[in-house]
C-alpha positions as CSV (number, residue, x, y, z in Angstrom):
1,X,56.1,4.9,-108.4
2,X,54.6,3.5,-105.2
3,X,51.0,4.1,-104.6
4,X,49.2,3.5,-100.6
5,X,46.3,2.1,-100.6
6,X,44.4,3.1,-97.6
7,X,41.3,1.0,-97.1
8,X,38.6,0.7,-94.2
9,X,38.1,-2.7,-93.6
10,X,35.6,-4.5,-91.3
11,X,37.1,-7.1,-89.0
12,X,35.5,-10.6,-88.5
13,X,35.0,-12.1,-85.1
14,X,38.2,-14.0,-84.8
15,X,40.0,-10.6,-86.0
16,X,38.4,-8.7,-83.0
17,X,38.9,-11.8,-80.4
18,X,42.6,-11.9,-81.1
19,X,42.7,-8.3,-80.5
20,X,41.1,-8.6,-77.5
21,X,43.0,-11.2,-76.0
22,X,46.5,-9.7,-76.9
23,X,45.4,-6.7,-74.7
24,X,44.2,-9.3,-72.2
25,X,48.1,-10.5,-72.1
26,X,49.5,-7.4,-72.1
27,X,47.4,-5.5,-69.6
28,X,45.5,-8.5,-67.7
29,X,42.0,-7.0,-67.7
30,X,40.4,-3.4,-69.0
31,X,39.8,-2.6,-65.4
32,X,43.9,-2.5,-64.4
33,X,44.4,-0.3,-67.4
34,X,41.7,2.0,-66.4
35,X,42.9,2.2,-63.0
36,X,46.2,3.2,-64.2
37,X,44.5,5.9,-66.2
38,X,42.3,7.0,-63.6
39,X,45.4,7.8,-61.1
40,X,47.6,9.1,-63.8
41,X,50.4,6.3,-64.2
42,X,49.3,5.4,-68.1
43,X,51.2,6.6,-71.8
44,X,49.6,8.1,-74.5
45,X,49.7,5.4,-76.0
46,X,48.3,2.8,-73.1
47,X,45.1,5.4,-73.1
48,X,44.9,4.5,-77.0
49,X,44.8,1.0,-76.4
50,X,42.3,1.3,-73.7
51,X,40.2,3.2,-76.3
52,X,40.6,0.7,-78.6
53,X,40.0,-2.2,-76.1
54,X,36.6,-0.7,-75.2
55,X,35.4,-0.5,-78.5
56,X,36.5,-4.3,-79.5
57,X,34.6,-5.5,-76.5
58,X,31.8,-3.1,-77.4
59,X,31.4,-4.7,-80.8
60,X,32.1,-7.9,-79.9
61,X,29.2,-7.7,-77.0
62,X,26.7,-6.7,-79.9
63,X,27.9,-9.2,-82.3
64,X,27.0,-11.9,-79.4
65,X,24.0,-10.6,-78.6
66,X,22.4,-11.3,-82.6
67,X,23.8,-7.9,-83.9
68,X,26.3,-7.5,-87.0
69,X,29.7,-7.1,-85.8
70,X,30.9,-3.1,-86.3
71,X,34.4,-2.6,-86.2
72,X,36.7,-1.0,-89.1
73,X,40.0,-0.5,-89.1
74,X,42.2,1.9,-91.5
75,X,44.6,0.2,-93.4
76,X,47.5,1.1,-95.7
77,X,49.2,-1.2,-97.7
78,X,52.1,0.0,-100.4
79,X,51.9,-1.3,-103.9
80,X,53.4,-0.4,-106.6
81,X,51.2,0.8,-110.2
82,X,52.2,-2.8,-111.9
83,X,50.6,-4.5,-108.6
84,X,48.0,-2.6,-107.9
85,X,46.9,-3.3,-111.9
86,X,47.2,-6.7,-111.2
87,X,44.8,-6.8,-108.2
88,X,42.5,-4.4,-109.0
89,X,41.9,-5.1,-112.7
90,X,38.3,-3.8,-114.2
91,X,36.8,-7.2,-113.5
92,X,37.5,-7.6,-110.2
93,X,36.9,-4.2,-109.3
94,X,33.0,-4.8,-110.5
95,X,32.8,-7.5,-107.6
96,X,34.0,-5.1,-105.1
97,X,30.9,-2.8,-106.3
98,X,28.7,-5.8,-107.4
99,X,29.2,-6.9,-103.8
100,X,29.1,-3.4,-102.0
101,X,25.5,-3.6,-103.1
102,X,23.9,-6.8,-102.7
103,X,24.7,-10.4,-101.0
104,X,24.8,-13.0,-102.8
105,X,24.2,-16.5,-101.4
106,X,27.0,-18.8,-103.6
107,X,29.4,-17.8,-106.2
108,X,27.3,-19.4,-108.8
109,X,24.8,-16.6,-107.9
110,X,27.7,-13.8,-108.5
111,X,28.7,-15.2,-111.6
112,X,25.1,-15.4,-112.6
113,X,24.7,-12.0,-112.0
114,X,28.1,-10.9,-113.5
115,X,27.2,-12.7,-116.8
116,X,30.6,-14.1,-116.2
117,X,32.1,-17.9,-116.5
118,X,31.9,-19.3,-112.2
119,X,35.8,-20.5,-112.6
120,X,36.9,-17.3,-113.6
121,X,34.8,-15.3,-110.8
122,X,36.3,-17.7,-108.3
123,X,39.5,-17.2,-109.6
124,X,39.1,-13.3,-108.9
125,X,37.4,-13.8,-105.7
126,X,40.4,-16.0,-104.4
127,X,43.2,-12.7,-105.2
128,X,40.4,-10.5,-103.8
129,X,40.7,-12.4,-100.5
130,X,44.4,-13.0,-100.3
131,X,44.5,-8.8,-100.6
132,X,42.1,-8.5,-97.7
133,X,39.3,-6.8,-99.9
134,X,36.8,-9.9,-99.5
135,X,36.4,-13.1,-97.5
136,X,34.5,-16.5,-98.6
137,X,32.6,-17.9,-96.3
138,X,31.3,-21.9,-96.2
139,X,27.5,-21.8,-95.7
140,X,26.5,-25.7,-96.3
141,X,27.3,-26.8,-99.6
142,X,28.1,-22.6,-100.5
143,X,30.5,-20.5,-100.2
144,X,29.6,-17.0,-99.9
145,X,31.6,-13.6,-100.6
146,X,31.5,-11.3,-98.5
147,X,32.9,-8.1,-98.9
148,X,35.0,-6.8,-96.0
149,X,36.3,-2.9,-97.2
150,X,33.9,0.6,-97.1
151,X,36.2,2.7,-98.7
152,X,39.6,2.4,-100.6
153,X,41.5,5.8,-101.1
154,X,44.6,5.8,-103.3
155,X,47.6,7.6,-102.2
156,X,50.4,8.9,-104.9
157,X,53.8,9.7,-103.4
């Protein structure tokens, strides 16, 4: 049985500056794409990626301005009930929540907080990431978790 996961999922910087600049290359700049729409001439979907566009540079204008960067974007990824075990096991689902909470300024701190051995929260923290639930960051000598999802919804088909 195949299961979608459908997850919000915060974008970091680089995320939303390659999104911007592969509309950059596609359309040249917002303004041509709004003039298009203005007089009539654009798709559905062009109108859609002018939305989009808008918001990206929105968010990205804040997030250079001191603000925390605001954009989420609905994913779905298709996993079957062995996988999805796999990722989210009961452990590893307590750092999603642990870390939907509070920030924590190192693993060490995490694991601290977890009760649990730093290898083995590492260990968790690295599958978290490759699945796009969580990234580390290197702060000095630290490396920090951060969580990236809002939501995750669980689709049976």
């Amino acid at each position: 049985m195949k299961i979608n996961i459908v997850f919000l999922r915060r974008l970091e910087p680089e995320e939303v500056l390659a999104k911007i600049r592969t509309y950059e290359l596609k359309y040249g700049n917002i303004e041509n794409l709004g003039q298009r729409i203005g007089k009539g001439r654009a798709t559905l979907n062009e109108a859609l990626e002018y939305l989009e566009w808008r918001r990206l540079l929105h968010a990205y204008k804040a997030y250079e301005e001191g603000e925390e960067l605001d954009y989420v974007l609905e994913e779905i990824k298709e996993k079957d009930i062995d996988s999805l075990k796999k990722i989210l096991t009961k452990e590893r689902l307590k750092i999603l929540i642990v870390l939907g909470r509070e920030e924590f300024e190192s693993i060490s701190n995490l694991a601290r907080y977890l009760n649990r051995n730093i290898k083995n929260v590492y260990q968790d923290l690295i599958i978290l990431q490759k699945n796009g639930f969580i990234r580390l960051l290197r702060k000095g000598r630290n490396v920090t978790p951060r969580l990236l999802i809002d939501q995750i919804t669980l689709k049976f088909r």
